[in-house]
KEFIKE-204140 format. One record per residue (C-alpha): x, y, z. Coordinates in steps of 0.2 Angstrom, whole numbers, plus 5000, padded with zeros to 4 digits. Example, Ala and Ser with C-alpha at 12.3 -4.5 7.8 and 13.67 -1.06 7.14 Angstrom:
2
node xx=5062 | yy=4978 | zz=5039
node xx=5068 | yy=4995 | zz=5036
REM end
This chain:
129
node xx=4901 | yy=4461 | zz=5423
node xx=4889 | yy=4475 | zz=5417
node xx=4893 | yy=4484 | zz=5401
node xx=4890 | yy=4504 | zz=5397
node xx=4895 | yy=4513 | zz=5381
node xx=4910 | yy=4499 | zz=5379
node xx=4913 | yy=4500 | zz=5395
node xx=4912 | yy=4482 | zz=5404
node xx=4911 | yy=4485 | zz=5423
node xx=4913 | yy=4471 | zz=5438
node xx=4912 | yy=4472 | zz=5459
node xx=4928 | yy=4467 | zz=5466
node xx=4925 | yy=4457 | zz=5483
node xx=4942 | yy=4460 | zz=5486
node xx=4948 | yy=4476 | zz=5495
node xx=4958 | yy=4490 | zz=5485
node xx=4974 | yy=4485 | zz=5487
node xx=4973 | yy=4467 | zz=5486
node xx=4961 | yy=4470 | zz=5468
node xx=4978 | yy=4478 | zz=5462
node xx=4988 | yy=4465 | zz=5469
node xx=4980 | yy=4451 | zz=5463
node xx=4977 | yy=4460 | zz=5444
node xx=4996 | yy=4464 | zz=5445
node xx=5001 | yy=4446 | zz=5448
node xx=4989 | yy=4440 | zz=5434
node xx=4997 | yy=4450 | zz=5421
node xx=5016 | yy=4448 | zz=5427
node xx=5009 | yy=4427 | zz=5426
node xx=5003 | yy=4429 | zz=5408
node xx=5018 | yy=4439 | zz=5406
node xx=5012 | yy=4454 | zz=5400
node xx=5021 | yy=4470 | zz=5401
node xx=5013 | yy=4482 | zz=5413
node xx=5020 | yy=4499 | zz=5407
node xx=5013 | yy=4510 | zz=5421
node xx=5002 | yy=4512 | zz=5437
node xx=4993 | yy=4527 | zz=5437
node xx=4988 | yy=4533 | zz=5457
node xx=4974 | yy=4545 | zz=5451
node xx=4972 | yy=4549 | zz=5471
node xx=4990 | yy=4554 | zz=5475
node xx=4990 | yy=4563 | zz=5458
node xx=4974 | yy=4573 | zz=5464
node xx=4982 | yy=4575 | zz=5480
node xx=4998 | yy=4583 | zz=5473
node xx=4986 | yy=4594 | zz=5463
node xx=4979 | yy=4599 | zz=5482
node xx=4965 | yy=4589 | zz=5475
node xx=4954 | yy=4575 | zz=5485
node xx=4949 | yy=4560 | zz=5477
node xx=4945 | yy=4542 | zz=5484
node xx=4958 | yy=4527 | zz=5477
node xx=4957 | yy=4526 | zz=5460
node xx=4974 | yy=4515 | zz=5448
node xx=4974 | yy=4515 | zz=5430
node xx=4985 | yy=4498 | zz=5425
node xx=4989 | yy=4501 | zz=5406
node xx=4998 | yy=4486 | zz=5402
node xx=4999 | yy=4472 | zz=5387
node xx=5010 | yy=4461 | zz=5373
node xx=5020 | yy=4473 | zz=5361
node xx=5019 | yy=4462 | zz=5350
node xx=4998 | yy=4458 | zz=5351
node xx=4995 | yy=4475 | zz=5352
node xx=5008 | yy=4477 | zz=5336
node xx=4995 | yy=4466 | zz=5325
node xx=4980 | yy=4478 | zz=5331
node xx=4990 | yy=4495 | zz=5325
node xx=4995 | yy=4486 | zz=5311
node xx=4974 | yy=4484 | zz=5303
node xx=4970 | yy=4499 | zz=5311
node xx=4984 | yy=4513 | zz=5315
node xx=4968 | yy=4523 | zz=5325
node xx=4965 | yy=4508 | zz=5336
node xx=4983 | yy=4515 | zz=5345
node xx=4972 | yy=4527 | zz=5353
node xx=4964 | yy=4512 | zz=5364
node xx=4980 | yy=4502 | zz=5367
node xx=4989 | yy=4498 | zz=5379
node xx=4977 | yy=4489 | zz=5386
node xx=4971 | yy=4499 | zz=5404
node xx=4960 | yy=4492 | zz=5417
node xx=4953 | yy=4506 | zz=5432
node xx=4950 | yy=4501 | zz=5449
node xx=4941 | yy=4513 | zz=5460
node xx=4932 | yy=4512 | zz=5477
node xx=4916 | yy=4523 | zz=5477
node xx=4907 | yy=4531 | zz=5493
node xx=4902 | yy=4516 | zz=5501
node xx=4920 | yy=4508 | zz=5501
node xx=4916 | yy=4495 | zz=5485
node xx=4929 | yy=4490 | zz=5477
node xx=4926 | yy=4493 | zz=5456
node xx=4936 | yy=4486 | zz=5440
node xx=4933 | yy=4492 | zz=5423
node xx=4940 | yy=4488 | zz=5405
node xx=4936 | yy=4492 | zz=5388
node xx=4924 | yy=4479 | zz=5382
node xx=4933 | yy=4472 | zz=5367
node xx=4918 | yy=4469 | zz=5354
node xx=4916 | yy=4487 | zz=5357
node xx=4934 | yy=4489 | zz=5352
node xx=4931 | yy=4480 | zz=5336
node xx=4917 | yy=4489 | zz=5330
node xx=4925 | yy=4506 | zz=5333
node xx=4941 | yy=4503 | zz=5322
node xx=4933 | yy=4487 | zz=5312
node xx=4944 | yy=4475 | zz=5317
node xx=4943 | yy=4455 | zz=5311
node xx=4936 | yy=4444 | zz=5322
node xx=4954 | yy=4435 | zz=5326
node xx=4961 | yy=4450 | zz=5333
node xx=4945 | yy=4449 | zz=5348
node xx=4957 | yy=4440 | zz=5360
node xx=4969 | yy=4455 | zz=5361
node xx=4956 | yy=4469 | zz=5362
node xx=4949 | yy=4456 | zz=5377
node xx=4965 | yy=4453 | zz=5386
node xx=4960 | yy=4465 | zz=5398
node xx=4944 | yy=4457 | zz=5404
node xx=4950 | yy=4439 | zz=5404
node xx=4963 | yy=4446 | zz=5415
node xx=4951 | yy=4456 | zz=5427
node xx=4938 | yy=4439 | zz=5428
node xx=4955 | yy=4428 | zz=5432
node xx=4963 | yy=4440 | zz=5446
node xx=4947 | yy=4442 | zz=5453
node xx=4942 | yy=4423 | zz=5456
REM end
């Protein structure tokens, strides 16, 4: 996984669909909440826009993410958790998630709230095993 600006970045070697499949069964098996899937393409496309496959999975744990708000009410602004998957030009398959040290250095967070802020990741590198 590659990281830019608290950005943390892997190669799927699954195909699009399946990559969403497989990231929705690993957070229904941790029995996290997925809130919403975003289709950025069909939303471009109702917009009369073009744009290759692109999901936004905002998903988490109220009550996780409740102890995060709770030291840090800005820290709202980066929760529900989200990971985007994408296929570029070439028809790879790409998963991104906030990289949670990032996360604490942006709203100082204690050290025992790092395995909320990286929830996401953990679940990404487990879907995609």
């Amino acid at each position: 996984m590659t990281e830019t600006s608290g950005v943390a970045k892997i190669a799927s070697r699954h195909a699009y669909a399946e990559t969403i499949g497989r990231l929705r069964s690993e957070i229904e098996r941790r029995h996290l909440t997925l809130f919403i899937a975003i289709d950025q393409k069909l939303e471009a496309e109702r917009a009369g826009l073009e744009l290759r496959p692109a999901t936004l999975l905002i998903f988490g744990s109220p009550a996780a993410g409740t102890r995060v708000m709770e030291a840090s009410p800005e820290a709202a602004i980066d929760l529900p958790l989200k990971i985007l998957v994408w296929e570029d030009e070439t028809a790879q398959v790409w998963v991104a998630v906030n990289d949670a040290a990032y996360l604490q250095r942006r709203h100082q967070l204690a050290d025992d709230l790092l395995p909320v802020l990286g929830a996401a990741r953990i679940v990404v590198e487990t879907a995609l095993i």
